[in-house]
N, C-alpha and C positions, 0 to 999 in steps of 0.2 A: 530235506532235499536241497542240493545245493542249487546255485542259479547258472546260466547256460553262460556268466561271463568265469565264475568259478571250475563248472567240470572244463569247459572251452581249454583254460589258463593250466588247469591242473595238468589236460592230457595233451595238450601240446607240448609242455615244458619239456618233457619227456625224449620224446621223437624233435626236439630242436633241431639240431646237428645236420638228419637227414635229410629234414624236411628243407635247411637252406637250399640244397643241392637243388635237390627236386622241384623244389619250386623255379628255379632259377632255368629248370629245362622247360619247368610249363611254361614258364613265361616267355619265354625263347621260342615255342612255337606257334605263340599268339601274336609275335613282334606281328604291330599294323593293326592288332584287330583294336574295336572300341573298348577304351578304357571301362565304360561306366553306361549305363544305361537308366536314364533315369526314370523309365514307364514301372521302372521293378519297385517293388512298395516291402514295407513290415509292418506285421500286424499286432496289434498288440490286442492279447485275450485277455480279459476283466477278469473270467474265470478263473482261469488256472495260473492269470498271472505272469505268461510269458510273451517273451518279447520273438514271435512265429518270422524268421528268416527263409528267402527262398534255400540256402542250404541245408536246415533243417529237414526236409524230404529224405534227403541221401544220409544224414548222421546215425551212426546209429544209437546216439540219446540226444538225435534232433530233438524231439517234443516229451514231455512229461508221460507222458502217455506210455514213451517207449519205456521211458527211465524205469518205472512201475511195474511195467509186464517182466524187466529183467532183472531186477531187484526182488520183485515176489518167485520169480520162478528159481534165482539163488535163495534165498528161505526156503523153499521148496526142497530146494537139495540140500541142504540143513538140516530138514528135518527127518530126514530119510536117514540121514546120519545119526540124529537121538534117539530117534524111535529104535534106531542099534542098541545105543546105550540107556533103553529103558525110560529116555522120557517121553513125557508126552510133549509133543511141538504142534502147535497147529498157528501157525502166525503167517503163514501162506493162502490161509483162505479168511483172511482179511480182505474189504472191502477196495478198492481207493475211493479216494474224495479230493479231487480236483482242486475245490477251494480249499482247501489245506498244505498246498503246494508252494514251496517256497519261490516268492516272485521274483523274477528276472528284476536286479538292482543293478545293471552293467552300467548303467546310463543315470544312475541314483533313485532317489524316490519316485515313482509316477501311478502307481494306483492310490488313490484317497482314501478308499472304503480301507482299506487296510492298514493304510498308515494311522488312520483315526481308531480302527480297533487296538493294533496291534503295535502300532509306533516300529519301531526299528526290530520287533521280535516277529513272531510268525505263530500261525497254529501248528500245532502237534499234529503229524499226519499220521490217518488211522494203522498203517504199520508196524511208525514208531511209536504210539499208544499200545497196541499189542504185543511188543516187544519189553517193554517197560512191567507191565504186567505179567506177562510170564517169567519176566526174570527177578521178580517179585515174589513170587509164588514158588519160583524154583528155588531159590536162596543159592547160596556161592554152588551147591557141586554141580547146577544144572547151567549155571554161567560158567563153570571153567569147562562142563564139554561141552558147551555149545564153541566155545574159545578152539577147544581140541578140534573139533569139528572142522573148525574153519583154516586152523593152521596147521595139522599135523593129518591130516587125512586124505589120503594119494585118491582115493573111490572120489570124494568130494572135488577134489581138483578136475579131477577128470571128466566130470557130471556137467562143471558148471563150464566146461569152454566148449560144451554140448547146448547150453542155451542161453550163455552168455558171450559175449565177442572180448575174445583175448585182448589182456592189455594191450599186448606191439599189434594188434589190427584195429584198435580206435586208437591207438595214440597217431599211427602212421599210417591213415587212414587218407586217402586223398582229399575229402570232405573237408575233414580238417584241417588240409594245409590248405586246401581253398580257404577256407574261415580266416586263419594269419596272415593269409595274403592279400584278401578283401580287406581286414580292416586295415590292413599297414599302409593300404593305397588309399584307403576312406580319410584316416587323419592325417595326408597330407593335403587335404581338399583344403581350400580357403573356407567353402561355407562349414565345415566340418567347426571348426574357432570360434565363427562368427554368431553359431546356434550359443554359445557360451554367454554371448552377452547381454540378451534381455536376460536370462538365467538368472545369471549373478545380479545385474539390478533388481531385478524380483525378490532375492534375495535380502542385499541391501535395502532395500525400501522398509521390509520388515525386520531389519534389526540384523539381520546374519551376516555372516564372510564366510564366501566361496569360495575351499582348497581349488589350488591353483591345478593345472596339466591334466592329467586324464583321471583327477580323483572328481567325484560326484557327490561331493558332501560337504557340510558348510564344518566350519571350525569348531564351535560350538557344538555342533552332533560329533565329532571326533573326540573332542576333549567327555565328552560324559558318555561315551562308547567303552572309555577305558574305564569305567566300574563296574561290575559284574550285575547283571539284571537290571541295569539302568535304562536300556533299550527299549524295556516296555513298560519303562515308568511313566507318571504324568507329562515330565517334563521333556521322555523321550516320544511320548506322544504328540504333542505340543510344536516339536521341531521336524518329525516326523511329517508330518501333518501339513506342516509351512513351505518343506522341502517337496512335496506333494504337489499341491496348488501351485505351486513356482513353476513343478517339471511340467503341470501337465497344460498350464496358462502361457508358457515360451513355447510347446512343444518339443521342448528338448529332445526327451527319448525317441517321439517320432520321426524326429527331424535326422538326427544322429543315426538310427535305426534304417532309416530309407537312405540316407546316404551308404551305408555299410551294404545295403540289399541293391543298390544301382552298381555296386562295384561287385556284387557276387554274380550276378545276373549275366555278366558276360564268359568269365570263367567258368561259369556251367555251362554257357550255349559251347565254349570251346572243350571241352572235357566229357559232354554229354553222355557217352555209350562207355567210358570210364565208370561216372558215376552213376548209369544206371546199373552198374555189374554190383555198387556196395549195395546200391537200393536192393536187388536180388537177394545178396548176402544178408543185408540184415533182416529183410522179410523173411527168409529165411529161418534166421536165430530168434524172430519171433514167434511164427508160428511154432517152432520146437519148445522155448518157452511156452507159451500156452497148452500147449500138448500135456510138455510133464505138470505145469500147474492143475491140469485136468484130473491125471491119475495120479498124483503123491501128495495135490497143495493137502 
């Protein structure tokens, strides 16, 4: 599962273009109002790992939670599509498990208990465990339809923007152009810089060099990133681990994290009955996901 600076980057990239415009008329109708509020906080959950934004509410793969109900309910419609072609699929009524959720790394290392397990890897979440084994079991013909399934099959398409939200409505999702535009205004803050430098001497003191501009990783974890399963070796444990203590002894993540949540804080008070219409939507696209995971997972 990816982290909420990865899906964020992914599905913005997307809707760039439109989203400059658009932002550029919200911002225009806010001329005068407060920049930044700084009473507005992020929360960081131990559990599941992520780093909880007041825009997360309105996204609709705000929290992990969401990510999961629409992820299982497309296996869902997956499997409705094999059980066509004779197999058996049942990888929809798989569990989640929260601690298995890949942790928000936007802001670099800052959970320890994970860094010390898992160094720069992750655990295997029970889906992708289930996934793995069935397609194990299946051997190639049961992986190229499930392949079929997902690329060539108009029933399937059509299923899943029934309980999944269409790429162009999270890519150009308002939500999300609030997100680009909170944090474009968050790193031009002075303090936003200045959270950087106990960081980096934390770092330094223990031996490391911290990439420079908006990367969260010392050099040494970059250089032995590029070997394949070095991530959760000893030594990526080891650095892991150091970059950990650093983030979570400067406060970095949180410090960087509430700076970004004082600058969304106000774009929602001015946008509010905008984005409570996604919050509708995407309650919405959950409850229907739940629905079909009810009768086909």
């Amino acid at each position: 599962m990816t982290s909420r600076g990865q899906r964020t980057g992914a599905r913005a990239l997307g809707g760039v273009v439109g989203a400059l415009l658009t932002v550029a008329v919200l911002s225009g109708c806010t001329a005068g109002a407060v920049e930044h509020d700084d009473s507005a906080h992020a929360y960081l959950d131990s559990v599941s790992g992520e780093i909880v934004m007041p825009l997360n509410e309105y996204a609709f793969y705000g929290r992990h939670a969401d990510e999961q109900v629409f992820d299982t309910a497309a296996e869902a419609v997956v499997g409705e599509c094999m059980k066509k072609k004779g197999f058996t699929y049942s990888v929809a009524r798989t569990p989640a498990d929260p601690t298995t959720d890949l942790d928000d790394r936007t802001f670099g290392m800052w959970d320890e208990k994970r860094a010390a397990r898992y160094g720069f890897g992750s655990a295997d979440s029970p889906l992708d465990v289930a996934l793995e084994q069935a397609r194990a079991v299946g051997g190639m013909q049961w992986s190229a339809a499930r392949d079929a399934c997902y690329e060539d099959d108009d029933s399937v398409r059509t299923a899943m923007d029934t309980v999944n939200p269409r790429q162009d409505e999270y890519l150009n999702s308002l939500a999300s152009r609030l997100e680009s535009e909170a944090l474009t205004k968050a790193r031009k803050d002075e303090r936003w810089h200045r959270a950087r430098e106990p960081w980096e001497q934390c770092l330094k003191d223990a031996g490391l060099t911290a990439q420079t501009g908006e990367y969260y990783l010392t050099e040494q974890s970059y250089a032995l990133l590029g070997n394949e399963g070095a991530g959760s070796s000893e030594e990526g444990i080891r650095l892991a681990s150091i970059e950990a203590r650093c983030n979570t002894d400067t406060r970095l993540t949180q410090t960087l994290a509430d700076l970004e949540a004082a600058y969304q804080q106000p774009l929602i008070d001015a946008n509010q009955a905008a984005l409570n219409e996604e919050k509708e939507r995407k309650q919405q696209l959950l409850e229907a996901a739940r629905a079909y995971i009810a009768a086909h997972g």
